[in-house]
N, C-alpha and C positions, 0 to 999 in steps of 0.2 A: 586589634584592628576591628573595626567595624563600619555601619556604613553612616554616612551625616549627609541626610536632607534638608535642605532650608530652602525657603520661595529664594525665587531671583529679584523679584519686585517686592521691598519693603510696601507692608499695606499698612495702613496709618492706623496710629496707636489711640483706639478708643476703649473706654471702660468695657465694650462688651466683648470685648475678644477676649473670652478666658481661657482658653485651649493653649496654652504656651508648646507644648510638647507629648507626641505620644513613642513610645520606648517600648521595646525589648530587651531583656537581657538574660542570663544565665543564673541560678539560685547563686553564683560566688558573684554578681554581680557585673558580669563582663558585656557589654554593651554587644548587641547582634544589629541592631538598625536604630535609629532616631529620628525622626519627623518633626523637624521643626513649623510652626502656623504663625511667630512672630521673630520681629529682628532681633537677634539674639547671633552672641557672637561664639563660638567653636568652643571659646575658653572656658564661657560662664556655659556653655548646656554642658560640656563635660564637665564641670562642678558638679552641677544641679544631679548627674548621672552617676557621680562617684558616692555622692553624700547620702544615695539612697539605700545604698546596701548595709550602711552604717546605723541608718534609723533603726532597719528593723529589729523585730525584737521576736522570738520565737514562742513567747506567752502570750502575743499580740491577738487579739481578738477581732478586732476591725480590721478593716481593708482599705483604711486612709494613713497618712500622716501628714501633722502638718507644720510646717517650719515656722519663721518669722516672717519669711517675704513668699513663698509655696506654699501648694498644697500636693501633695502625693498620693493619688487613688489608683490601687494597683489590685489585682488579683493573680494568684499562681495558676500557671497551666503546665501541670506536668513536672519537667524540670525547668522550667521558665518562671520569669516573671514577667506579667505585660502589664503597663500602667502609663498613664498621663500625669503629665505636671499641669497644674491649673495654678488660677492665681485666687487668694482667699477669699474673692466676694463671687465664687463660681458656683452655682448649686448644685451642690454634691449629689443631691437624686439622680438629677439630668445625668453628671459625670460619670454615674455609677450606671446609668442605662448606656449612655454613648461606650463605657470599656464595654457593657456585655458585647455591644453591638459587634465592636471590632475583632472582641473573643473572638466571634462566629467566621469570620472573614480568614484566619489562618489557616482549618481544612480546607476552606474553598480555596485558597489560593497557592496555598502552600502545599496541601495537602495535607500535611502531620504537623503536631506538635515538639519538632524536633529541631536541632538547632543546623544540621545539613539542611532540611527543606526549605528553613527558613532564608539560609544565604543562597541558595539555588534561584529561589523564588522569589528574592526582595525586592524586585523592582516590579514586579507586578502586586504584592501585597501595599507599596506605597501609594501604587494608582489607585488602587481599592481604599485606603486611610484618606484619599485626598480626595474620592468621591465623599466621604462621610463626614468630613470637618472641613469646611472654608474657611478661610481669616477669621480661626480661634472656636466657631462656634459649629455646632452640630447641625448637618442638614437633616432636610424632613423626608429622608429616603429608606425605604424595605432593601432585603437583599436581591431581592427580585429587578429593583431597579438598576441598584449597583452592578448584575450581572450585564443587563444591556448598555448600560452605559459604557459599559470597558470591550463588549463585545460587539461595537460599531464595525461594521464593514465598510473595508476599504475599496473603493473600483482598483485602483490601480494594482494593488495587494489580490486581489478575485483573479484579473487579467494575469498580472505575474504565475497562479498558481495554475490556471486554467494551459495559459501558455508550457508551462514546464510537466503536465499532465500529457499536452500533445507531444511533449518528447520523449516521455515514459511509455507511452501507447506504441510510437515510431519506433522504439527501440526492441518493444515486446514483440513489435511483428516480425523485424528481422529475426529476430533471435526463434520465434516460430519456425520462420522460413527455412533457419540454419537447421534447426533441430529435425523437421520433414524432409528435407533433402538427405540428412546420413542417416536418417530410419530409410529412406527410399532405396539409398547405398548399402547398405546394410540389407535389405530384403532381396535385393538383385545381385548379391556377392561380392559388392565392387566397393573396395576400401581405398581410403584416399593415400596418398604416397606418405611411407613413413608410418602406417598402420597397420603391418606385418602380414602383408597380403605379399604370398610367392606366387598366383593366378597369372594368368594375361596379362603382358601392360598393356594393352590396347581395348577398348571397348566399342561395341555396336551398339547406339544410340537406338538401331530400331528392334534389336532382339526382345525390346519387352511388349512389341508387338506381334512379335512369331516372326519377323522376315530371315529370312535363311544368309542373308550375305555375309562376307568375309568380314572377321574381326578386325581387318587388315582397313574397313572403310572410315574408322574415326582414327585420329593421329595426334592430334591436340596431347593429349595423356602423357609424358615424357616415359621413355622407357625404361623397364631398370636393368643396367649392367653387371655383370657377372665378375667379379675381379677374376682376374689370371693367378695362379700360384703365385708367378715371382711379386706378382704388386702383393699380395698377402703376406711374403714371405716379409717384404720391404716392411710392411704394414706391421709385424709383429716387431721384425727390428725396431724399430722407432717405438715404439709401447715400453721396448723393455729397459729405458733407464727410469732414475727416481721421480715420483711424483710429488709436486710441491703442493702446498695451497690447503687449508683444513679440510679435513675428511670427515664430513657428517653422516658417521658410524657408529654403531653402539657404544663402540670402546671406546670412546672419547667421551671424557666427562663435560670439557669445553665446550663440544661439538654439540652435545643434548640439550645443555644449556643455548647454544644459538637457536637449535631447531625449537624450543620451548619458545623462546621471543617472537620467534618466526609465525609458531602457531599462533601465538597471541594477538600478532600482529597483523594477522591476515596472509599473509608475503605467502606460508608456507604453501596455500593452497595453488598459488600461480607456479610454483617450483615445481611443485608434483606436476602438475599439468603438463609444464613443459619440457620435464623429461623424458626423452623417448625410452621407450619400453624394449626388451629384449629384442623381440620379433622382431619391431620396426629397425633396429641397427640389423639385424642381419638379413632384412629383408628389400631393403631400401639406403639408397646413396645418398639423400636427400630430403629435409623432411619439411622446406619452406615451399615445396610444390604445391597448392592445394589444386582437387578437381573444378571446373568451374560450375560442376552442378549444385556447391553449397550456396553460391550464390544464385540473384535471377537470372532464369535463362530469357531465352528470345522472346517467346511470349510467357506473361504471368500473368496470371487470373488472381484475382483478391475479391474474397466474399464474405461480408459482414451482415450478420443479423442480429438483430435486438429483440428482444421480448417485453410486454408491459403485463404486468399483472397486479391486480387490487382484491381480497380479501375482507371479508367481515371479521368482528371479533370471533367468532364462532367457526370459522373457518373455509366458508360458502365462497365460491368463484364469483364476484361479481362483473369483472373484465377480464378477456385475456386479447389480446393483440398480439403479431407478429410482424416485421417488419424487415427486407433483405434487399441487400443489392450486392451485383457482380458487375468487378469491371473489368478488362482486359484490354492489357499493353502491352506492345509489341516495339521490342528493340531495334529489332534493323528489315529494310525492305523486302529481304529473302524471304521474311514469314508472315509477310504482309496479308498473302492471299490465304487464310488461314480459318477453317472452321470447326467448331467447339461443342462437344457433344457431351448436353448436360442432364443430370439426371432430373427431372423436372415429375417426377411421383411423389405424391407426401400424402400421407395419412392424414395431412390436414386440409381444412378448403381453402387452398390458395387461389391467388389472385395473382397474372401474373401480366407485365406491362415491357415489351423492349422497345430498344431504342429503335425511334424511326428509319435508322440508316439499316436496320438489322431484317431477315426475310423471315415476317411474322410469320407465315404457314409452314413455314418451315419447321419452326420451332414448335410451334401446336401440334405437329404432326407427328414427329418425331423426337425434339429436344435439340434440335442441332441450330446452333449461334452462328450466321453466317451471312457475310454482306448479302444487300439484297440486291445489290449490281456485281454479277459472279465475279467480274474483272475489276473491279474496286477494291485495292486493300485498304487496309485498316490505316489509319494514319501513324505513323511513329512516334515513339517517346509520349504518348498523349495515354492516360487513363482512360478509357473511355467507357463512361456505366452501358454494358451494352441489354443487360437486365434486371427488372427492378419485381418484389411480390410481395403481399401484405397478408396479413388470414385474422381474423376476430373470429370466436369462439366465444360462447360461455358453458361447454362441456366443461366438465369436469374431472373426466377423462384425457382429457389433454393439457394438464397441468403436468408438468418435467419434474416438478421439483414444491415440496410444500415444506410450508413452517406454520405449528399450532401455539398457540400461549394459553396455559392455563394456569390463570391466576386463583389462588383459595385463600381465602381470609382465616384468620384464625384472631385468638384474643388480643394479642398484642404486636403481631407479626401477621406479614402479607408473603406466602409460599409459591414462587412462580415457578411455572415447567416448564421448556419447552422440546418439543420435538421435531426432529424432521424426517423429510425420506425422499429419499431420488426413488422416484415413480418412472424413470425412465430410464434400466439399467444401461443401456447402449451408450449415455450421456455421461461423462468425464468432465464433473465440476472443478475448475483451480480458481484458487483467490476467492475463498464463500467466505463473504463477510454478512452475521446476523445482528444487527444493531437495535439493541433494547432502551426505551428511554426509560430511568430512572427518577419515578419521583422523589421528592422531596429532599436531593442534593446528596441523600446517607449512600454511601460505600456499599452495596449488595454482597452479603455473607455467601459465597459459595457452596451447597451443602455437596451436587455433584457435577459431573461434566462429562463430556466426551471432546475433543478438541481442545481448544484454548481458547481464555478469556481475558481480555481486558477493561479495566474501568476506564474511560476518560474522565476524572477530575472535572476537568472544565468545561465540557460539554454535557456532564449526566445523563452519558451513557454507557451501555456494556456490549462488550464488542466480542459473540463467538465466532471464531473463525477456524477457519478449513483450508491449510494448503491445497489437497485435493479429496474429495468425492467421487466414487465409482462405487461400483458393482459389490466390490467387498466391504464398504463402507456406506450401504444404502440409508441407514437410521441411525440418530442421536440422539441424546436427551443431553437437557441441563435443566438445573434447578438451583435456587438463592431464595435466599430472605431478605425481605428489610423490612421496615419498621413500618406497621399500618397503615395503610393510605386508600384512596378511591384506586380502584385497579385500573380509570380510564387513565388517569398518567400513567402508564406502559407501553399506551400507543400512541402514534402509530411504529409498529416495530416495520424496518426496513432492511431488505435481503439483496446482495451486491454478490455475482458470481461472472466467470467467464468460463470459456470454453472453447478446443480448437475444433469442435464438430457442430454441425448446422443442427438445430432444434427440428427441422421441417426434413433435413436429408438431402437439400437440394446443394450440386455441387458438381465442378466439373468434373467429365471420366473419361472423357479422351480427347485429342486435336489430332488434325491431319491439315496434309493440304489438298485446296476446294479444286484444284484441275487435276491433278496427280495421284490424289488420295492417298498418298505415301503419309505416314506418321508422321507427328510434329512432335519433339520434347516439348512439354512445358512445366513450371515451376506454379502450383497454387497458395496462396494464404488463404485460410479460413479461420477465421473468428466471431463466435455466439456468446453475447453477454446481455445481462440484463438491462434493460433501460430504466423501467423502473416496477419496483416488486415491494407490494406493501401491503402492512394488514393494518385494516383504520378501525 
């Protein structure tokens, strides 16, 4: 099996089309791809493909042969052979330059000279053959152009990715959201039903303001019951005949073998998950109750900042910018009237701008977010940005987070380092992506690392990344070689990180309500990510 290209559109049969066919196949001869450039039919190019393995000859010294009606110019790569059929009045020089050329096209596109990457990757290695030969004859293209040609952007394809990025981001925040609510749970002792909490089942909303009132004032919480002996008794009755159904236990050889596929398959990790654990059966009747504090409560605050920063090769702060907005929405009418006390100190010179509807002296004075008609609430369901703040700086002292590159030439080889460092332990990097451009297409040898690294093949780039960064992970190095080159292709290197804490510290730290001043639950998102972070 292999794969058969040929035009759709017969192009008309003139003397100069001499490119009949350019091939792949295996040292026993077994065809991997074919590229047809003239009308030629299934029957005769798998002739012309079979007849080739037959010519050779293992004393052969040349890197042609040539039949009665072909010419065959082929070179071995590896365990391959790759080679064109031409027709006898073709000039063999040209031919011999056109195979180097296509040589060079199966790392790049393939990656390896191997005969997996080659079927992985064959439909992109054709579009690459069909940039370099038209109807029979070789165009007058580098690979530099060939790179752009195949790497036209698409609008539609941009929109697509762009679009399914804002449902990656929409889903990151929930999952935030989830994850801050059972640390919040978790800090105030209060575990959701099913989570082996024997406490209270009832909870006071404003205990984590100091108010003294009965547990008895939240009721929402379903309560947990106590079985009676006899329902226990009943309860063991019923337990004690046989169990059907496989038992995924050690002692089952069957059984290990499922849980193997299982792991393999992903499945196992959603099973564990949702088996209830000792505690939770004997602590809980129920375990599809969830609290409604994982989800948003009545008012939610959502606060995003971006940072931009630009770098010399040397390492010198040339920009640094900040940029932040909070917005706050409020579910039902009850929490309408509702005011937001934020922490608005930052070590850095902010800038800070609210909304019109909002009581600017208010906030200057103290930090508190709060209509500026007392009796006005907030409108429902609605986002509403009620503070927005910017800061530029060219301290240097206020950089979070650095990356150096130090490139060293040597006689035949370019030696690159680099390092980093969270300059700002308080800050908890996840998803630190450092992207290096690689010149001149070669694979970069790895000598060491901290983290992991990936090459992109088709972008020529190297990609260190960092799940997370913190305090016990403040500095890394990496280092690679490749083959000597000007050290300005390595830049511009660019640094992609996020984070669920504000860069500046600015964030909500309590609500109430504005006649009553009684405490307000509310639920926050915070998210600090890079906007853009570059060394030129």
């Amino acid at each position: 099996f292999f794969f058969f290209f040929s035009l759709v559109a017969s192009p008309p049969k003139t003397p100069s089309m001499t490119i009949i066919s350019v091939a792949i196949t295996t040292k026993s001869g077994r065809p991997l791809l074919a590229r047809q450039f003239v009308e030629i039919s299934r029957l005769r190019i798998e002739g012309l493909l079979a007849a080739f393995p037959k010519l050779m000859s293992t004393d052969r010294e040349h890197t042609f042969i040539e039949t009665e009606s072909v010419r065959y110019v082929y070179t071995p790569i590896e365990s391959l052979y790759l080679f064109m059929i031409t027709n006898k009045s073709s000039n063999i020089m040209e031919d011999i330059d056109t195979l180097g050329f296509i040589s060079k096209l199966i790392p790049e596109y393939a990656g390896a000279y191997e005969e997996a990457a080659i079927k992985q990757n064959i439909f992109d290695l054709v579009f690459a053959i069909d940039e370099v030969i038209a109807l029979g004859n070789k165009e007058k293209v580098n690979l530099q152009q060939v790179r752009s040609y195949l790497e036209m952007d698409s609008q539609q394809e941009r929109l697509a990715e762009l679009h399914e990025e804002a449902r990656q981001r929409e889903a990151q925040n929930i999952a935030n959201e989830k994850i801050k609510a059972i640390d919040a749970q978790k800090k105030a002792g209060i575990l959701p039903t099913g989570m082996g909490s024997h406490s209270s089942a009832s909870y006071n909303p404003n205990s984590a303001y100091g108010s003294s009132h009965s547990s008895d004032s939240y009721t929402s919480r379903p309560s947990i019951s106590t079985p009676t002996p006899s329902e226990t008794k009943k309860s063991q009755n019923t337990d004690t005949g046989p169990k059907k159904g496989i038992s995924l236990t050690k002692g089952s050889g069957k059984a290990q073998s499922i849980l193997k596929m299982m792991e393999e398959s992903g499945e196992l990790d959603e099973v564990v998950s949702s088996k209830p654990s000792a505690s939770s059966k004997a602590g809980s009747s129920s375990s599809s109750s969830a609290p409604a504090s994982a989800q948003r409560l009545p008012v939610h605050i959502d606060v995003q900042e971006s940072i931009s920063m630009k770098f010399d090769h040397d390492g010198g702060l040339d920009s640094l910018s900040l940029k932040g907005s909070m917005t706050l929405e409020v579910k039902d009418a009850a929490s309408g009237l509702v005011m937001v006390k934020v922490n608005n100190q930052s070590s850095l010179p902010v800038t800070f701008n609210t909304h019109p509807n909002i009581n600017k002296a208010a906030f200057n004075k103290s930090g508190i977010l709060a209509s500026r008609e007392i009796t006005r609430p907030f409108p429902e369901n609605v986002a509403l940005p009620v503070l927005k703040w910017r800061s530029t700086t060219t301290d240097e002292s206020a950089i979070p987070f650095t990356v150096n590159c130090w490139p060293t030439p040597a006689s035949d080889v370019l030696t690159v380092t680099l390092d980093y460092e969270l300059t700002k332990p308080e800050l908890v990097l996840h998803d630190v992506d450092i992207i290096i451009p690689i010149p001149g297409g070669n694979p970069p040898v790895i000598q060491d690392s901290t983290g992991t690294y990936k090459y992109d093949q088709r972008a020529h780039e190297l990609h260190w990344t960092f799940d997370l960064i913190d305090e016990s992970s403040s500095t890394g190095n990496l280092e690679f070689t490749i083959p000597k080159t000007n050290s300005t292709g390595l830049f511009p290197v660019r640094v992609n990180f996020k984070s669920t804490k504000t860069f500046s510290g600015i964030e909500a730290l309590d609500a109430a309500h504005v006649e009553t001043k009684t405490p307000v639950r509310f639920s926050q998102n915070i998210s600090f990510s890079s906007e853009e972070y570059v060394i030129v």
